[in-house]
C-alpha angles and dihedrals in degrees: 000000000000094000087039089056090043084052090048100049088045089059092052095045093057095032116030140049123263094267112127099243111234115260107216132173137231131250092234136089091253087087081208114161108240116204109218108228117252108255126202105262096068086051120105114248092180119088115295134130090275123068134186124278108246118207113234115199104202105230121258110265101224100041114072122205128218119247079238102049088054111108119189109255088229083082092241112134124221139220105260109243115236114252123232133219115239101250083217086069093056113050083045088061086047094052101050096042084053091050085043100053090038094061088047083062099051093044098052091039081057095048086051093053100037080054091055108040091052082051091063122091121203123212127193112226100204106200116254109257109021144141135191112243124200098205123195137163114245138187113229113235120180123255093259136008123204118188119187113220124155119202110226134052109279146151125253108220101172136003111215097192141050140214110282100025121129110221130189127225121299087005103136133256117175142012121223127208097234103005102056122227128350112221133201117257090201152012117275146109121287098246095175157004128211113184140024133245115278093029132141114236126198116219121296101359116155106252095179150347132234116196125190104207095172084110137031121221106197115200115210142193121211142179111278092226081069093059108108093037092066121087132145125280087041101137117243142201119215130189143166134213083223095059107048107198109008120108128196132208125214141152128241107260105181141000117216112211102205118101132220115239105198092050106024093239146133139219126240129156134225122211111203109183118191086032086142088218087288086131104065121199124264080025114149113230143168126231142203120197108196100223107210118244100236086052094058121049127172135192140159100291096038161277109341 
């Protein structure tokens, strides 16, 4: 008891005023002194080397406070600090309100100009005095070709004729050694000869050629989109690189339909009379085919 009082005492010396504690006893039969704890009101607040005890409550693990909802546990209270906007927020809102507005101004310049383009007519001008014209390029060929030919072997034993002579109808051309004389079918002019006298022939080999070059017969190739514009009797210009500066007239004679896969063309031929042999044939010429008006109509959305 005696070392439990010293204890005692020593706590009180380094822990408690200097007020004497109060000695009580207890009810019971131990007759045991009971010293009464020291309670907080006989303890010192001013300023000493003891200071209170403070009462700390741990935070709760799962709910997070706010830097702004913290209060100091001494009970004293603090001016709230501003708070600021993040400057990133904002020019985000910036950004977006700028793209925003400059799409509103190209939509609204599109709508203007989409107005104003479905308010305009257009109107197609066509120049006074002129006709649509459907050009080619042509190969001149002569009125009529005669061949002579004869279909079995023989023997030529005279020509009668020579290259360049015109000859008439039934006039003869050539003697043969068992078959007797070989006679012109037309008029034309003798272009060629293709064996001697006293010459073996096989069958059907070409002896001579008659051309009747009164009139030219051009054949032409044109553009397959003018197809169905072209019909005889359309009148035609024809002219020759060999010729500067003559022109000659003709009239579309016939109109091939058949069309020309590797240039996407079509034939026609041009008929030119009273040409004076000017044309010669295998001539290479240019024509022109004059399309009517009322044939060839055009509008907006095309050829019709």
């Amino acid at each position: 008891m005696e070392g439990h009082q010293k204890n005692h005492h020593q706590f009180q010396s380094g822990t408690m005023p200097t007020t004497a504690p109060t000695t009580a006893f207890s009810s019971d039969d131990s007759n045991l002194p009971h010293t009464q704890p020291p309670t907080i009101a006989h303890w010192p607040l001013g300023p000493g080397p003891i200071k209170p005890p403070v009462l700390i409550m741990p935070d709760a693990p799962a709910r997070k406070r706010s830097p702004s909802s913290l209060r100091p546990r001494s009970g004293l209270q603090t001016t709230r600090k501003p708070v600021r906007r993040s400057p990133t927020k904002s020019r985000l809102l910036w950004t977006m309100t700028s793209i925003v507005a400059i799409l509103g101004v190209m939509v609204g310049v599109t709508w203007i100009d989409t107005k104003a383009v479905a308010d305009v007519m257009f109107f197609q001008v066509n120049p006074p005095h002129t006709t649509p014209v459907a050009a080619g390029n042509g190969i001149v060929f002569p009125l009529q070709r005669f061949d002579l030919s004869y279909p079995t072997n023989e023997q030529v034993l005279e020509i009668l004729v020579k290259v360049g002579d015109e000859v008439k109808p039934d006039q003869a051309l050539v003697r043969l050694a068992h078959h007797g004389l070989l006679a012109s079918p037309m008029r034309g002019i003798v272009t060629a000869i293709n064996i001697n006298p006293n010459e073996m022939f096989p069958a059907n080999m070409q002896l001579l050629t008659i051309m009747d070059e009164t009139a030219a017969i051009v054949h032409t190739k044109l553009p397959l989109a003018m197809f169905g514009h072209i019909s005889p009797g359309l009148a035609a210009d024809v002219s020759s690189s060999a010729l500067p500066g003559h022109t000659f007239e003709g009239t579309v004679s016939t109109v091939i339909p058949q069309a020309d896969t590797q240039t996407d063309t079509f034939e026609a031929w041009v008929r030119i009379d009273n040409q004076k042999e000017a044309l010669l044939p295998g001539m290479k010429v240019s024509v022109r085919i004059a399309v009517a008006q009322s044939i060839i109509r055009f509008h907006l959305g095309g050829e019709v």
